[in-house]
MARBA-3410 file (N, C-alpha, C, O; in Angstrom, 1 decimal):
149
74.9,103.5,-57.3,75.6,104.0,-58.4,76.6,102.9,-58.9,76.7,102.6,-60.1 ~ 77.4,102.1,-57.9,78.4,101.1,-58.3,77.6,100.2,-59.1,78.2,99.6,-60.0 ~ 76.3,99.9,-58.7,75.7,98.6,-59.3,75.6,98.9,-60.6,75.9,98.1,-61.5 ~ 75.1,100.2,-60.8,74.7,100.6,-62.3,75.6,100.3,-63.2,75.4,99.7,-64.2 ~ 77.2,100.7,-62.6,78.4,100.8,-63.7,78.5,99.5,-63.7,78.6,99.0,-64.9
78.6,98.5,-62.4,78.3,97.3,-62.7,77.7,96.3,-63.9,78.2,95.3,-64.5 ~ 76.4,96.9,-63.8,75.2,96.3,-64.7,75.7,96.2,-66.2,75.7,95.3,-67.1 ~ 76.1,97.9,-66.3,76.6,98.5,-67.8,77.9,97.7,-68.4,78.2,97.4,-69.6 ~ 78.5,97.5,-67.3,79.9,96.5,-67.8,79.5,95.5,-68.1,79.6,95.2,-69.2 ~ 78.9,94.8,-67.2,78.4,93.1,-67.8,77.4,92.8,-68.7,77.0,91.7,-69.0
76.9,94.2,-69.4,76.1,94.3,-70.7,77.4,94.2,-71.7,77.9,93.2,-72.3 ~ 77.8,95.5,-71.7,79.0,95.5,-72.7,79.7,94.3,-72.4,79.3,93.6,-73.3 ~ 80.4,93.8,-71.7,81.3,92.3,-71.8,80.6,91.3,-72.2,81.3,90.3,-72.4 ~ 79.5,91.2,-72.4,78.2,90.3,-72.5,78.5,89.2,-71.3,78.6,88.1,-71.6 ~ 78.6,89.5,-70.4,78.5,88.7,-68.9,76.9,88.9,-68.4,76.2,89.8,-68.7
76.7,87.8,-67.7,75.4,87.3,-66.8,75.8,87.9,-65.1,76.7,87.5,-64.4 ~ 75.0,89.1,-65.0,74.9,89.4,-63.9,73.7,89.0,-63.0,72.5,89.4,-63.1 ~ 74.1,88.0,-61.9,73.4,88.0,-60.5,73.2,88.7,-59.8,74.3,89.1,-59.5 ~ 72.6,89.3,-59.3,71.5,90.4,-58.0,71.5,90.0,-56.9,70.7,89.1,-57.1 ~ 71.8,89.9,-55.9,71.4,89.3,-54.5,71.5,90.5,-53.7,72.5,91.2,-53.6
70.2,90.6,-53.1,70.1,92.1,-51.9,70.2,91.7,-50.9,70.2,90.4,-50.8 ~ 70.1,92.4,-49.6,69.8,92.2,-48.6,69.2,93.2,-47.7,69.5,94.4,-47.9 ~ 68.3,92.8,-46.3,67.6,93.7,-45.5,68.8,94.2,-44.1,68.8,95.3,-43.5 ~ 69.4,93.3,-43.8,70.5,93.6,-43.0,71.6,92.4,-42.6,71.5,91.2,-42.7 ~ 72.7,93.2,-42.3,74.1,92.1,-41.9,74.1,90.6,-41.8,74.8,89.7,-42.3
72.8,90.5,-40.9,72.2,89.0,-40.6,72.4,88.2,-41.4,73.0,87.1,-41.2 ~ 71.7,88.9,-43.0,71.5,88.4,-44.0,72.7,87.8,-45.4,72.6,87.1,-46.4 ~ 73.7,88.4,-44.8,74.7,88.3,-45.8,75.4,87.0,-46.3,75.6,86.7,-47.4 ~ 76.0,86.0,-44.8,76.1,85.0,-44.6,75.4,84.2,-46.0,76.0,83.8,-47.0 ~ 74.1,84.0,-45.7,73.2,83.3,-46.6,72.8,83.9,-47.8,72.0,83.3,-48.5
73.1,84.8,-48.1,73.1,86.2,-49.5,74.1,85.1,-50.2,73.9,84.3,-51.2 ~ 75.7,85.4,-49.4,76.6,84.8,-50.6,76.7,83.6,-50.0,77.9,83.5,-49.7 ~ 76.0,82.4,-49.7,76.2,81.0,-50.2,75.0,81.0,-51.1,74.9,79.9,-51.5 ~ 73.7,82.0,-51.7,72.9,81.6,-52.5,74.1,81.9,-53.8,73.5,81.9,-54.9 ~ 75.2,82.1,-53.9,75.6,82.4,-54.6,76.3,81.2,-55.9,76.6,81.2,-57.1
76.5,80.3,-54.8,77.6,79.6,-54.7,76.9,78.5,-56.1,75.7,78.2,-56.1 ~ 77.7,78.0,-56.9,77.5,77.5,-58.0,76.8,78.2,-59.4,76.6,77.9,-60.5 ~ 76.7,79.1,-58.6,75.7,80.2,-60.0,76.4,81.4,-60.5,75.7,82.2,-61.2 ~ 77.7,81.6,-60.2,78.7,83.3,-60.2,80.5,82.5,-60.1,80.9,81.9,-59.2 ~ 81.0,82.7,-61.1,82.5,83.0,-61.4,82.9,83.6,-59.9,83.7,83.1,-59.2
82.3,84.7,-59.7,83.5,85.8,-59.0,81.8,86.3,-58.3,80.7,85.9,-58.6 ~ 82.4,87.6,-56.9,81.5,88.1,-56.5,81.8,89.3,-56.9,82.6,89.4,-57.8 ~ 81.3,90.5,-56.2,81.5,91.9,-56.9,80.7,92.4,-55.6,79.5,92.1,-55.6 ~ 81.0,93.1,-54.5,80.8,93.6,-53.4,80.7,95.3,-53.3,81.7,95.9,-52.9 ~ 79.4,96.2,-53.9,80.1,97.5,-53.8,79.9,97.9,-52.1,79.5,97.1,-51.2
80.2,99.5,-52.2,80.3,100.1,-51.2,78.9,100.0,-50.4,78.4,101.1,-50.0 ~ 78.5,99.2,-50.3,77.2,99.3,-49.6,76.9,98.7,-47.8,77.1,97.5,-47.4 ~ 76.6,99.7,-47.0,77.2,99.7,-45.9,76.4,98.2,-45.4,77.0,97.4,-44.6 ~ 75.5,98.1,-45.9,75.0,96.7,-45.0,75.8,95.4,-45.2,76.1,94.7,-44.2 ~ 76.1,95.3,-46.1,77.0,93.9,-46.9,78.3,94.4,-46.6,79.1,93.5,-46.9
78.9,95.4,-46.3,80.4,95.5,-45.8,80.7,95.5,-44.3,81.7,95.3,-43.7 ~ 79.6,95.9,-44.0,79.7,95.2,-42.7,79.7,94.0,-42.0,80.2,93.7,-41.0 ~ 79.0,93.5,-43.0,79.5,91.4,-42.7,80.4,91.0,-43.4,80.7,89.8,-43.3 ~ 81.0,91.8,-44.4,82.3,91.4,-45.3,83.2,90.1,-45.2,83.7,89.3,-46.0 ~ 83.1,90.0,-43.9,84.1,88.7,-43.7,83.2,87.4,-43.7,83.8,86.3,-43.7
81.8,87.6,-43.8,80.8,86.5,-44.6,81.5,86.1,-46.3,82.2,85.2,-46.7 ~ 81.0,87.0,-46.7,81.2,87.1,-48.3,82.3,86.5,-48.5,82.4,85.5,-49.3 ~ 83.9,87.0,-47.4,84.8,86.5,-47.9,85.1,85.1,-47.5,85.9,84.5,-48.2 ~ 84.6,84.5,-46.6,84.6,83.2,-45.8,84.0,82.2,-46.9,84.5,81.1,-47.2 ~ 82.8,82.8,-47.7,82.1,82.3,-49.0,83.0,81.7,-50.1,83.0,80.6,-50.7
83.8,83.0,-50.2,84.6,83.2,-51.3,85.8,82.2,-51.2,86.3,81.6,-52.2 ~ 86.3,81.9,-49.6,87.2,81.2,-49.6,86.6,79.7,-49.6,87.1,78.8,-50.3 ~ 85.7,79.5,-48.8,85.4,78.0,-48.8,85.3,77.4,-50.3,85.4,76.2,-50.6 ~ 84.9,78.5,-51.2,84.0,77.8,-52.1,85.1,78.7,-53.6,84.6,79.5,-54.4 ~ 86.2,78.4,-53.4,87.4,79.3,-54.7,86.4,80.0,-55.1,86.1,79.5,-56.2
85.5,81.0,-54.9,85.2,82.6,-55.6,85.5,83.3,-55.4,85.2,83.6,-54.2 ~ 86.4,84.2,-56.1,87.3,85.6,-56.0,86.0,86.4,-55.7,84.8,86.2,-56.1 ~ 86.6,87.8,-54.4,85.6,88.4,-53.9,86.4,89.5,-54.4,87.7,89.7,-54.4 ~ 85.1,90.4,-55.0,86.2,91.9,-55.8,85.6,92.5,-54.4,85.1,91.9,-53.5 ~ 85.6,93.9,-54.5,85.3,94.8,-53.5,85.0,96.1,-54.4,85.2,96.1,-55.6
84.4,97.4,-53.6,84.4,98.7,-54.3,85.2,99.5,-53.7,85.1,100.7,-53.9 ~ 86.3,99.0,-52.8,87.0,99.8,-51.8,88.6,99.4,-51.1,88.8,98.3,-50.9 ~ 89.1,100.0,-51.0,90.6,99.6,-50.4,90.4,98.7,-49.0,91.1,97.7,-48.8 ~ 89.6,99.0,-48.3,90.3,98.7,-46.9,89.3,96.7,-47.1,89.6,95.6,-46.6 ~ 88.1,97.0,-48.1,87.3,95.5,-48.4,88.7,94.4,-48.7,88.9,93.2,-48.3
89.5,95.3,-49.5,90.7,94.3,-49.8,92.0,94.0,-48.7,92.6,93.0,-48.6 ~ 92.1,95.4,-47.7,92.5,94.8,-46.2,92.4,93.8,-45.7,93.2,93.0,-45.3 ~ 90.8,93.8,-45.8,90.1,93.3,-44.7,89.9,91.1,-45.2,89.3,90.2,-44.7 ~ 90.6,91.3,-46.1,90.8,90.4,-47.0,89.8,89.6,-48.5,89.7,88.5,-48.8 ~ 89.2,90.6,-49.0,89.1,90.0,-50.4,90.3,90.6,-51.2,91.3,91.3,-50.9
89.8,89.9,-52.5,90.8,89.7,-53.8,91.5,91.1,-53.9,92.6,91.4,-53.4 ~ 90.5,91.9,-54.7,91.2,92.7,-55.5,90.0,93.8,-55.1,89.0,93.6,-54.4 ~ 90.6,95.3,-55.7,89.4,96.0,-56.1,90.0,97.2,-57.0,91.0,97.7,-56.4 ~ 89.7,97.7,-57.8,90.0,99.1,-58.4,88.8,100.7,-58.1,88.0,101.4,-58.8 ~ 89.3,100.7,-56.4,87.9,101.4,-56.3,88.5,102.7,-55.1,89.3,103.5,-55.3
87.9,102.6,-54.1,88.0,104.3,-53.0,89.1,103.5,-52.1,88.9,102.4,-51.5 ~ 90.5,104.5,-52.0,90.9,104.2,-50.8,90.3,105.4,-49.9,90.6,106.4,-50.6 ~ 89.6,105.8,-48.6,88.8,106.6,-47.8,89.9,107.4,-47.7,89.7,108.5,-48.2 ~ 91.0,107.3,-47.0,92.3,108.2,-47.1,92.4,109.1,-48.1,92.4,110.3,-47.8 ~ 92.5,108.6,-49.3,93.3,109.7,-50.4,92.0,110.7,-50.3,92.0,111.9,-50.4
90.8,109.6,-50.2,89.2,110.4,-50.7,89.4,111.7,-49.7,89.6,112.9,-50.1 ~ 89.5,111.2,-48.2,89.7,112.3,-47.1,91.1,113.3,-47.5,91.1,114.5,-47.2 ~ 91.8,112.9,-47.8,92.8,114.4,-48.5,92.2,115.8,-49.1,92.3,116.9,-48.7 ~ 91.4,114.9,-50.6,90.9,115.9,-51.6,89.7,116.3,-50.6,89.7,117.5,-50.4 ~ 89.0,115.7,-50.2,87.7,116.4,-49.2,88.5,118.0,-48.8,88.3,119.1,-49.1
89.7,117.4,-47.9,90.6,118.5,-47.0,91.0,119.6,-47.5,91.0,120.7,-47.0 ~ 91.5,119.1,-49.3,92.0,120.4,-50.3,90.5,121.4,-50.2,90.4,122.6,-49.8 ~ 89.6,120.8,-50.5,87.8,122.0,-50.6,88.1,122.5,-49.5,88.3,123.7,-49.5 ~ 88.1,121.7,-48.0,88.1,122.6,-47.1,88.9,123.6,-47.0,88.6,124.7,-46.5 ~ 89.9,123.2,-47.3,90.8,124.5,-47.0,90.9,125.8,-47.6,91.4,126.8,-47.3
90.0,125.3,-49.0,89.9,126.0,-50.0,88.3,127.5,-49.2,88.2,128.7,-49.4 ~ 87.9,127.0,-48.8,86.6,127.5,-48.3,87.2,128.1,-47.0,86.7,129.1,-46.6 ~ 88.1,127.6,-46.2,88.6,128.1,-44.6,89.4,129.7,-45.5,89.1,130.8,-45.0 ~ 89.9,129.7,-46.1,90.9,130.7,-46.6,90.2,131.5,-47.1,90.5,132.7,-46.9 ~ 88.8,131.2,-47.9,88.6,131.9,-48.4,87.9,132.3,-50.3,87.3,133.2,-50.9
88.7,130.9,-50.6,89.6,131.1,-51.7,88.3,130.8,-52.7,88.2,131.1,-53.9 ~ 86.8,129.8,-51.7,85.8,129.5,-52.7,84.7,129.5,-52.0,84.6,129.3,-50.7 ~ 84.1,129.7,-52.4,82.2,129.7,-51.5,81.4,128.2,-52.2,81.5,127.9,-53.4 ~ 80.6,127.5,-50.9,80.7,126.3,-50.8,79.6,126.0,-52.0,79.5,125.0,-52.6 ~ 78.8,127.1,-52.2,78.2,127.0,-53.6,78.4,126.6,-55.2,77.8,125.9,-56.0
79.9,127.4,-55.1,80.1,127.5,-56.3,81.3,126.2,-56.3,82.3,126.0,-57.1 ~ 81.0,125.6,-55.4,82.3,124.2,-55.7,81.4,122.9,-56.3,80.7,122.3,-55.5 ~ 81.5,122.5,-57.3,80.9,121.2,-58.0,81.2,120.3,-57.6,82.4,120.2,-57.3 ~ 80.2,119.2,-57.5,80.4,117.8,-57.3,81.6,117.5,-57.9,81.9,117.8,-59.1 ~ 82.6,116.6,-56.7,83.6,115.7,-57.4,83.6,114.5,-56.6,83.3,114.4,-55.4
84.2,113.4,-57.6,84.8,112.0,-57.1,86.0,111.8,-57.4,86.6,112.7,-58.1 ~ 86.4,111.0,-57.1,88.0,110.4,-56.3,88.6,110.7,-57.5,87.9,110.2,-58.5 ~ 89.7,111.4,-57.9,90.6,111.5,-59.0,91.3,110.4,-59.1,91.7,110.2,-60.3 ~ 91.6,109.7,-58.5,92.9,108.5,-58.8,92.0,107.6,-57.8,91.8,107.8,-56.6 ~ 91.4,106.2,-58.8,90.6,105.3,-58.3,92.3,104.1,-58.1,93.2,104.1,-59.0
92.5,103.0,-56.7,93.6,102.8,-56.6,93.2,100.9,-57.1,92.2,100.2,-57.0 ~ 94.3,100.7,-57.5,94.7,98.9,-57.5,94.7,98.6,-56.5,95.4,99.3,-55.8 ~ 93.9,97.4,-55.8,94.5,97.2,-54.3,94.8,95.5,-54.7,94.0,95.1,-55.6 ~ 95.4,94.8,-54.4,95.7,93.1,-54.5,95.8,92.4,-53.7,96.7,92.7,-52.9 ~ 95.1,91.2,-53.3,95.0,90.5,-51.6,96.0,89.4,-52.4,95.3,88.7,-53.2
97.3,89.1,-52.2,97.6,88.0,-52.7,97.8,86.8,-51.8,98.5,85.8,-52.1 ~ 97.1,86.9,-50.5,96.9,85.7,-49.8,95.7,85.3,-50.0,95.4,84.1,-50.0 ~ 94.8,86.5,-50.2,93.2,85.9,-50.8,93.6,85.3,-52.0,93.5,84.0,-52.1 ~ 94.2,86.1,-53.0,93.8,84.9,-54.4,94.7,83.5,-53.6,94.0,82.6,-53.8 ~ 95.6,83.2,-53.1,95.4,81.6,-52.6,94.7,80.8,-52.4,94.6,79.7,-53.0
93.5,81.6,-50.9,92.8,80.9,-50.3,91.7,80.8,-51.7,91.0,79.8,-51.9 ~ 91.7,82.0,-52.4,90.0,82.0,-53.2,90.4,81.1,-54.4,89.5,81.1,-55.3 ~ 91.4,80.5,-54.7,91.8,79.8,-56.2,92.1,80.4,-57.2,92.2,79.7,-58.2 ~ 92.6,82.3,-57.1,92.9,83.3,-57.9,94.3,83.2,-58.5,95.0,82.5,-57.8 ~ 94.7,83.6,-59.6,95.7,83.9,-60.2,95.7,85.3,-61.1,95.1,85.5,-62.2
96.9,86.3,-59.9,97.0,87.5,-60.3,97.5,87.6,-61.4,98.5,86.9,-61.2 ~ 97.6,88.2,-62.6,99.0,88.4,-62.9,100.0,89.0,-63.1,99.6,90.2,-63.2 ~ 101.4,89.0,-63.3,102.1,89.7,-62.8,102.2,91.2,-63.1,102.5,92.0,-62.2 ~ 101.7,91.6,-64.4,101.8,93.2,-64.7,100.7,93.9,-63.9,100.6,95.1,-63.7 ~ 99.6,92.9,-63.3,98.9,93.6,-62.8,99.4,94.2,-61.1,99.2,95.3,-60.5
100.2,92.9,-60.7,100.5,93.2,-59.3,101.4,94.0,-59.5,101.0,94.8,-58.6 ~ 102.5,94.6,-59.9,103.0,95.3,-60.8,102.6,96.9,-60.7,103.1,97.8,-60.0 ~ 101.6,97.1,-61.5,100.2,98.2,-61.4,99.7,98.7,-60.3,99.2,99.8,-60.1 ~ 99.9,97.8,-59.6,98.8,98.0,-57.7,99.3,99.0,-57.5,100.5,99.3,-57.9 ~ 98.3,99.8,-56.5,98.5,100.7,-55.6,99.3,100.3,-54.1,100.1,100.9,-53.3
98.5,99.2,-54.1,98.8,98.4,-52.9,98.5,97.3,-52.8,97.3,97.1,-52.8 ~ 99.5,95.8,-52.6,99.7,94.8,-52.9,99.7,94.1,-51.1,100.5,94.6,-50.3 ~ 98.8,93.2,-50.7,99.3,92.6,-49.4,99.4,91.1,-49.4,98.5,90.4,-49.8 ~ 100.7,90.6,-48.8,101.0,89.4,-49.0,100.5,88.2,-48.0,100.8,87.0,-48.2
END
């Protein structure tokens, strides 16, 4: 799903989107140096194989100044750039509101509709944008949810 919104954005912005998949963790290392002279920035979603070697991507990102975005809070922990995407926390709260909502009583698990994250967060790595050649700027850091120095 992230790729899609992905795809859809860099149509509308009229940007050139690169693809690079992979079969497993192994592969990531060499995923994002195929990257390297051909991509501004990377764009990492939630995809468990490639966040699992995360600190590939961002090792990439740092050797070679490419800002590494992420689809998730802790990708920006864990040190890339930026991301406007899931912190797992707040996600596990609202999960907790349904449950409790169904322990009580109050809803049957049928009649509860799909939802996603109401408040997608700012996260800012501002020792990544150093290493990666980034420049935040200030109303943005500003904005964050959560800023780490």
């Amino acid at each position: 799903m992230q790729v899609d919104v992905a795809r859809e954005a860099a149509r509308i912005l009229g940007l050139q989107l690169i693809e690079v998949t992979v079969s497993s963790s192994s592969g990531v290392y060499e995923a994002a140096q195929s990257l390297v002279g051909r991509v501004d920035a990377v764009y990492v979603p939630t995809d468990n194989t490639v966040v699992s070697a995360l600190e590939s991507v961002i090792k990439v990102g740092e050797d070679f100044k490419i800002p590494v975005i992420v689809g998730e809070v802790d990708g920006v922990r864990r040190g890339a750039l930026a991301t406007i995407g899931i912190d797992y926390y707040v996600l596990g709260t609202q999960t907790a509101d349904i449950a409790a909502k169904i322990l009580k009583g109050e809803r049957e698990p049928k009649d509860i509709p799909i939802e996603y994250l109401e408040d997608m967060q700012i996260a800012l790595n501002l020792a990544a944008a150093d290493k990666m050649g980034a420049e935040i700027p200030q109303d943005l850091i500003d904005d964050a949810y959560e800023v780490i120095r």
